[in-house]
matplotlib code that plots the C-alpha trace (Angstrom):
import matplotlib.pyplot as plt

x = [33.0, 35.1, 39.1, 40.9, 44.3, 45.5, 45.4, 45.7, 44.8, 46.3, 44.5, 42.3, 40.7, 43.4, 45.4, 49.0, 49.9, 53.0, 50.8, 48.5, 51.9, 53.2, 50.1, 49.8, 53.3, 52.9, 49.8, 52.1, 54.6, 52.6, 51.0, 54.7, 56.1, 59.4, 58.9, 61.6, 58.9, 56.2, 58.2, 59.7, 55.8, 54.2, 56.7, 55.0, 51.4, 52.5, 53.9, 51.8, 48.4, 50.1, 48.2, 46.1, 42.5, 41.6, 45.3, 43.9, 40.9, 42.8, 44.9, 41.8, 42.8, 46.1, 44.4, 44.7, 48.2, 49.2, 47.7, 49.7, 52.3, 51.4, 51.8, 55.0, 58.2, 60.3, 59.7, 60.7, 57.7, 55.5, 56.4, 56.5, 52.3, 51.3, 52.1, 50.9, 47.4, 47.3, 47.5, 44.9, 42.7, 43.2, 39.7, 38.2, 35.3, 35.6, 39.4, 38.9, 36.0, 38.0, 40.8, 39.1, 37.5, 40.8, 42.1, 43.9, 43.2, 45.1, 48.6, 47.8, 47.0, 50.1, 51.8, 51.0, 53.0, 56.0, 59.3, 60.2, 58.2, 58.6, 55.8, 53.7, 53.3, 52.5, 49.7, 48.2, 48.0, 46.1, 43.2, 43.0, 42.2, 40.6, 38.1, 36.9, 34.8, 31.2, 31.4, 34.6, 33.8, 32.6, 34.4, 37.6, 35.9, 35.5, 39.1, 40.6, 42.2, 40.8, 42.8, 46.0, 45.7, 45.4, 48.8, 50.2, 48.5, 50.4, 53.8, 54.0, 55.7, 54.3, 52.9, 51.6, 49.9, 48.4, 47.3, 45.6, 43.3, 41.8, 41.4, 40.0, 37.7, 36.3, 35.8, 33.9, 31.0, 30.3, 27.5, 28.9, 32.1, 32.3, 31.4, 34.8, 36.7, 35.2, 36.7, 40.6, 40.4, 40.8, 40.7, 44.2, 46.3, 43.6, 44.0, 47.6, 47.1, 44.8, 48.1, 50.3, 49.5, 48.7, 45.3, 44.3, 45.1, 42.9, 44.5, 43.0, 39.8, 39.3, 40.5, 37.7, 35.0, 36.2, 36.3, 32.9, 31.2, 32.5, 31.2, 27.8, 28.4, 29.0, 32.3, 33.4, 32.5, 34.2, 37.2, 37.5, 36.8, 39.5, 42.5, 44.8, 44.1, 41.3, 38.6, 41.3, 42.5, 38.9, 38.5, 41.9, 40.4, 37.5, 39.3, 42.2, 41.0, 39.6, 36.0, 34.9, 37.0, 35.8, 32.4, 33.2, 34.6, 31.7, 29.2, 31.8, 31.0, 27.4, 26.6, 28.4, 26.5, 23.4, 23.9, 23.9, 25.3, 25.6, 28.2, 30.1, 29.2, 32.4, 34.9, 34.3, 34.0, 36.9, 38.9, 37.9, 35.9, 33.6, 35.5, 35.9, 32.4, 31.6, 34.0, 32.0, 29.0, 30.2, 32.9, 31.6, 29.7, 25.7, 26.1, 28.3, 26.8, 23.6, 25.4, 27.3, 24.9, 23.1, 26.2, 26.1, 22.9, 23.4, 26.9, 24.9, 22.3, 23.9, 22.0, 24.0, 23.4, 25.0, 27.3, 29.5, 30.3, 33.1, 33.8, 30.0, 31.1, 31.9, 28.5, 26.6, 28.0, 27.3, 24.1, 23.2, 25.5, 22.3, 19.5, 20.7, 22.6, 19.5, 18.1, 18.1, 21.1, 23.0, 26.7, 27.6, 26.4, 28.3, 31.6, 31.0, 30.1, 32.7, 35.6, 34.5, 33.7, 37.8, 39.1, 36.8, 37.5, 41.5, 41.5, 39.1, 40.8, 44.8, 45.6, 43.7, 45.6, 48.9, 47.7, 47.0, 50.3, 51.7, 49.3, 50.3, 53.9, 54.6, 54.7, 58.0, 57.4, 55.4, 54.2, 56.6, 53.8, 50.5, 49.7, 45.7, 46.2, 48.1, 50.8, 50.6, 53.3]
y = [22.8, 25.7, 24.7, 26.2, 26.0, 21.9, 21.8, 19.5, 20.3, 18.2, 18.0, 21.3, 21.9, 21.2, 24.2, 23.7, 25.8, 26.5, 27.1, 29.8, 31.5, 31.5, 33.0, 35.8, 36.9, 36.5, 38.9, 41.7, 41.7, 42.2, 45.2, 46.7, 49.6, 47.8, 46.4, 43.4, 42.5, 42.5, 40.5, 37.9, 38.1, 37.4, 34.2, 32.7, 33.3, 31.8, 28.3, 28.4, 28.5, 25.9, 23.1, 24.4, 25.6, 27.2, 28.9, 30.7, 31.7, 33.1, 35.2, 36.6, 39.8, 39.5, 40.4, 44.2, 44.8, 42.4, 43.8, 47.1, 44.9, 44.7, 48.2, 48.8, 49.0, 46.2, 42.9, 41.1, 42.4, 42.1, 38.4, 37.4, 39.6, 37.6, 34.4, 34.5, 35.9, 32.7, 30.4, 32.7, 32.1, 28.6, 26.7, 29.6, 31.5, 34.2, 34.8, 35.5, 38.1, 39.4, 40.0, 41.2, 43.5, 44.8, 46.2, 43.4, 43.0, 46.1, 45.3, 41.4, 42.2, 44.8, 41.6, 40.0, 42.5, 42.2, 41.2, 38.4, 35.3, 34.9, 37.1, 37.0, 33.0, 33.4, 36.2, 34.0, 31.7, 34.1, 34.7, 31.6, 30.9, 33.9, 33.4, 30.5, 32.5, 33.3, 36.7, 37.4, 36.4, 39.8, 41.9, 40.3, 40.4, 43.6, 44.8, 44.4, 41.0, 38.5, 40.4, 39.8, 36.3, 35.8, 37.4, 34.9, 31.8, 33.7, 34.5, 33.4, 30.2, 26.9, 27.2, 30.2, 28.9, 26.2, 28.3, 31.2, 28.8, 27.6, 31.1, 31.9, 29.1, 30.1, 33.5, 31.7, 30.8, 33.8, 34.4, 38.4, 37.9, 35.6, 38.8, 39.9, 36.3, 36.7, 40.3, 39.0, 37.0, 33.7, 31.1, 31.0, 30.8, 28.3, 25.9, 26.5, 24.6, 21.8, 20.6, 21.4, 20.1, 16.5, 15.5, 14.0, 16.6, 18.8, 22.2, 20.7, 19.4, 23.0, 24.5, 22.2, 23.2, 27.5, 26.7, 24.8, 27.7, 30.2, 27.7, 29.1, 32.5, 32.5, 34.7, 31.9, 29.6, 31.6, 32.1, 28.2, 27.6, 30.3, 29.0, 26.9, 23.7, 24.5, 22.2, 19.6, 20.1, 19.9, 16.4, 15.3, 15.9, 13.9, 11.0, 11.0, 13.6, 12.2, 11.4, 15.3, 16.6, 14.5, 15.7, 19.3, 18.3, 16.7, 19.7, 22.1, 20.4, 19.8, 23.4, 24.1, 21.7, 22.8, 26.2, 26.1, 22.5, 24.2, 26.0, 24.1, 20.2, 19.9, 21.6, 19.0, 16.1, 17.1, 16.4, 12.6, 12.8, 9.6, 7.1, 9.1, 9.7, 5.9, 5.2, 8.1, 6.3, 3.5, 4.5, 7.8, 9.6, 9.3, 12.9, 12.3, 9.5, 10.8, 14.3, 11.9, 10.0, 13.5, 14.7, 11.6, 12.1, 15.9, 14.9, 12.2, 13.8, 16.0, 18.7, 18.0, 15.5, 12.1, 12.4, 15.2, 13.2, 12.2, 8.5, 7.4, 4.1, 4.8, 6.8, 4.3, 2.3, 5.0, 5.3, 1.3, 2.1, 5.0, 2.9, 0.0, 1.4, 2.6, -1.2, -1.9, -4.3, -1.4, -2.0, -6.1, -4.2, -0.8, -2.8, -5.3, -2.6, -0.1, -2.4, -3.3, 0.8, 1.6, -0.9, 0.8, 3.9, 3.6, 2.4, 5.2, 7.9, 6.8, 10.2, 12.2, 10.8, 11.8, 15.6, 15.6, 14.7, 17.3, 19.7, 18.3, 19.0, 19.5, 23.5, 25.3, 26.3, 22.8, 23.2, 20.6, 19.9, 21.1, 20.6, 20.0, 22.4, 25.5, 23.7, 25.0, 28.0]
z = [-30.2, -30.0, -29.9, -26.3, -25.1, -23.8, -20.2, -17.7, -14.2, -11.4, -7.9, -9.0, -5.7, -3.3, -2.0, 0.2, 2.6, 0.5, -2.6, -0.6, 0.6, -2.9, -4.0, -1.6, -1.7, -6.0, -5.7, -3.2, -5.7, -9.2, -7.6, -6.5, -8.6, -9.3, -13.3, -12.2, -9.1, -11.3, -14.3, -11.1, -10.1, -13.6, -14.1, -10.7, -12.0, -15.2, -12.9, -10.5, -13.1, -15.5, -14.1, -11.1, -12.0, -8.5, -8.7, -11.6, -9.8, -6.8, -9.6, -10.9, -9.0, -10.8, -14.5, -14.9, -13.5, -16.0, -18.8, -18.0, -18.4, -21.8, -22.5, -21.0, -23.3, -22.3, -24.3, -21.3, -19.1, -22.3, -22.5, -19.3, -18.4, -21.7, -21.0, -17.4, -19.1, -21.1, -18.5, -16.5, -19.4, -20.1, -19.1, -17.4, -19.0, -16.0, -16.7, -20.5, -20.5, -17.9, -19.6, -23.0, -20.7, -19.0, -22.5, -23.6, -26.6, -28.2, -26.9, -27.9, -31.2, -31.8, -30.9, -33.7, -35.9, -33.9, -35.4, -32.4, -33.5, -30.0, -29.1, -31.9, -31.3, -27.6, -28.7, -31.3, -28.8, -26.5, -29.3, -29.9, -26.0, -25.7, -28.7, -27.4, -24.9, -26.7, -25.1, -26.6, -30.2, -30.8, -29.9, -31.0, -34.5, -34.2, -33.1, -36.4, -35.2, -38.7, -41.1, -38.7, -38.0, -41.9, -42.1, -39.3, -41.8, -45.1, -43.2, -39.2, -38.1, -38.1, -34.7, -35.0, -38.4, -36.3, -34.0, -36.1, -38.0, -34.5, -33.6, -36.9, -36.9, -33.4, -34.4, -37.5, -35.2, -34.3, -37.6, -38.1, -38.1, -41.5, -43.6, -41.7, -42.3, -46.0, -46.7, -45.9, -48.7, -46.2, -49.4, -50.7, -47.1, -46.2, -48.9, -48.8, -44.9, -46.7, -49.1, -46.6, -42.9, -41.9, -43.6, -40.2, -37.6, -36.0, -38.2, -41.1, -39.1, -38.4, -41.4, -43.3, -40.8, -42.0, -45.5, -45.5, -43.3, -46.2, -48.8, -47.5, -49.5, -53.5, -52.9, -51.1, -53.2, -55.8, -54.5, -53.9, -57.6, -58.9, -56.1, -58.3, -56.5, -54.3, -55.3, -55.3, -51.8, -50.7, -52.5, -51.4, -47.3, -48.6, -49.7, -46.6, -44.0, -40.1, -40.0, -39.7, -42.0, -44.5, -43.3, -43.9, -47.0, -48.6, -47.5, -49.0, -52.6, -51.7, -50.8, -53.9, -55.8, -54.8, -54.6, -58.9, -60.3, -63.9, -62.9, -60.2, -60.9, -63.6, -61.4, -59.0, -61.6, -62.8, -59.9, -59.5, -56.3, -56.9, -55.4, -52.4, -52.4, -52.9, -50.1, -47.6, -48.2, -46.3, -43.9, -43.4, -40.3, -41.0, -42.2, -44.3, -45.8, -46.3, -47.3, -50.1, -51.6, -52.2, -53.8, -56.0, -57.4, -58.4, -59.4, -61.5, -63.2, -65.4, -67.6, -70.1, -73.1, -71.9, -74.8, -73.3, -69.9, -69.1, -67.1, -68.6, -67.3, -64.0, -63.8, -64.3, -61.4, -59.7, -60.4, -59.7, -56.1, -55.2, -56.4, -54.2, -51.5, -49.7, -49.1, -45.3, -46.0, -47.5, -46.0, -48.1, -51.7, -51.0, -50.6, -53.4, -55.6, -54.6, -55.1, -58.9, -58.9, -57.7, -60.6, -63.1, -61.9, -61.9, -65.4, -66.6, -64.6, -65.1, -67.5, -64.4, -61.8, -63.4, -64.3, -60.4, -59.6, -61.4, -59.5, -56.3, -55.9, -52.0, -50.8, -51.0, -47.2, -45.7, -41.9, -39.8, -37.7, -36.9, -33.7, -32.2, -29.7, -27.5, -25.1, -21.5, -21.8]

ax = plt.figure().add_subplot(projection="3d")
ax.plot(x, y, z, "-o")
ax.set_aspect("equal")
plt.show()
């Protein structure tokens, strides 16, 4: 499901008198010559569609006078069109191909270079609303936009961060544009969000989702491998991510795994993801169970002599967990088994555990808070 802007819409069909007047004087204005008109003008559409869904129907009319807005030079009249266009788009298919269509795109995405974080917030805002739209996947891809929002994940504010990755990832579902996502080099800001932002939040949900989706193509898989940390972060959203993340977690390693388990089943050995792969087998969705106990077993049998595993111990749990996890009366044995597994494991693992601590010192520039969605502007 692609991510949109949070909106709440109060009494959506019902229309006041007052309301229609506003509305009809609001539309007179925006189409006036006079730049403070048109900025008093694009202030009411920005109210008055905050909360009312047939308010931004009736402003339809209101789209390409604002995007002209867009292109004039004061940053007040800049601000003031592009935050009324995010509330026009906000749970309205119509009003985003609309205003893709209307040429905003190329004064949004000049936005995003702009030195106010101001304005390049409340236009990473707008893609992210706007590349919600199907229609619009496209052709955002294609208007240089990727390689922009990757900047705002490196450098923006923690807003804007927030808000780039759900743009990103919508863009993401849109197959052609993943060759585009792929050539920004997307791993190292994205698994820069993994250790950074709340392990449960939606940034990370989505971020899991991106990184999984790029798992599907050996550079990605690559670039996860060679990113200080990377395979870490991924176990890490395994162990303490929500339910999906933990899903996209797990078929970030399998697709991995699978995709050649000479060269990528140590890397994720070595990071200690059994017990959270024990745990997913239990407490996870049914994909990611079923995605886990796969995982297990490539995880498990190794082409290597027995002699040059590590944890040979804990494997063999492991392997007596697959072989009886898969009973009808599968949930009593997981449990039983993976509490003797976590002992065994803790007291095999101790020297990892610390060399992981040492890895995972917190960021020198943490996200305060990464928020689900857009606020209403």
């Amino acid at each position: 499901m692609d991510s949109d802007t949070h909106h709440t819409d109060t009494n959506p069909g019902v229309c006041t008198p007052r309301t229609i007047s506003a509305v009809q004087r609001t539309l007179g204005l925006i189409q006036s010559d006079d730049l403070y008109s048109k900025v008093e003008a694009a202030k009411e559409i920005r109210r008055l569609t905050k909360t009312s869904k047939r308010c931004r129907r009736q402003f339809s009319v209101a789209v390409a006078p604002l995007v002209d807005m867009l292109l004039s030079g004061s940053a007040e009249a800049n601000e003031a069109a592009l935050l009324a266009l995010l509330n026009l788009a906000v749970k309205d298919e119509s009003n985003k191909v609309r205003i893709v269509n209307a040429g905003a795109l190329v004064p949004i995405i000049s936005f995003l270079r702009s030195e106010s974080s101001n304005l390049q917030e409340h236009a990473t805002a707008s893609l992210l609303t706007l590349s919600a739209s199907s229609v619009n996947k496209p052709i955002i891809g294609a208007s240089g936009a990727i390689s922009l929002l990757f900047e705002i994940l490196r450098y923006g504010s923690s807003e804007a961060k927030a808000d780039a990755v759900l743009a990103l990832y919508n863009l993401s579902t849109h197959s052609d544009n993943l060759s585009l996502i792929l050539e920004a080099e997307p791993i190292p800001p994205l698994v820069d969000l993994l250790k950074t932002c709340k392990k449960s939040s939606k940034t990370v949900e989505k971020c899991s989702a991106l990184i999984e989706s790029l798992g599907a193509f050996e550079e990605g898989r690559m670039a996860l491998t060679s990113e200080a940390g990377g395979v870490l972060a991924v176990v890490e959203i395994l162990e303490s991510g929500s339910l999906q993340s933990r899903e996209h977690a797990v078929g970030t390693l399998l697709t991995m795994c699978q995709s050649d388990r000479c060269k990528y089943r140590e890397p994720i050995l070595k990071e200690g993801v059994i017990p959270g792969l024990l745990e997913l087998t239990v407490q996870g969705t049914p994909k990611s169970q079923s995605k886990a106990q796969t995982l297990l077993r490539l995880l498990r049998n190794s082409p290597y002599p027995r002699s040059e595993l590590q944890a040979d111990t804990l494997e063999n749990i492991v392997c007596n967990l697959i072989s009886q996890i898969e009973g009808e009366d599968q949930s009593g044995k997981a449990k039983q088994m993976l509490a003797e597994m976590v002992q065994v494991s803790m007291e095999q693992s101790l020297r990892h555990l610390q060399q992981r601590a040492l890895v995972c010192t917190p960021s020198d520039l943490p996200i305060a808070s990464c928020a689900s969605e857009v606020s209403s502007k």
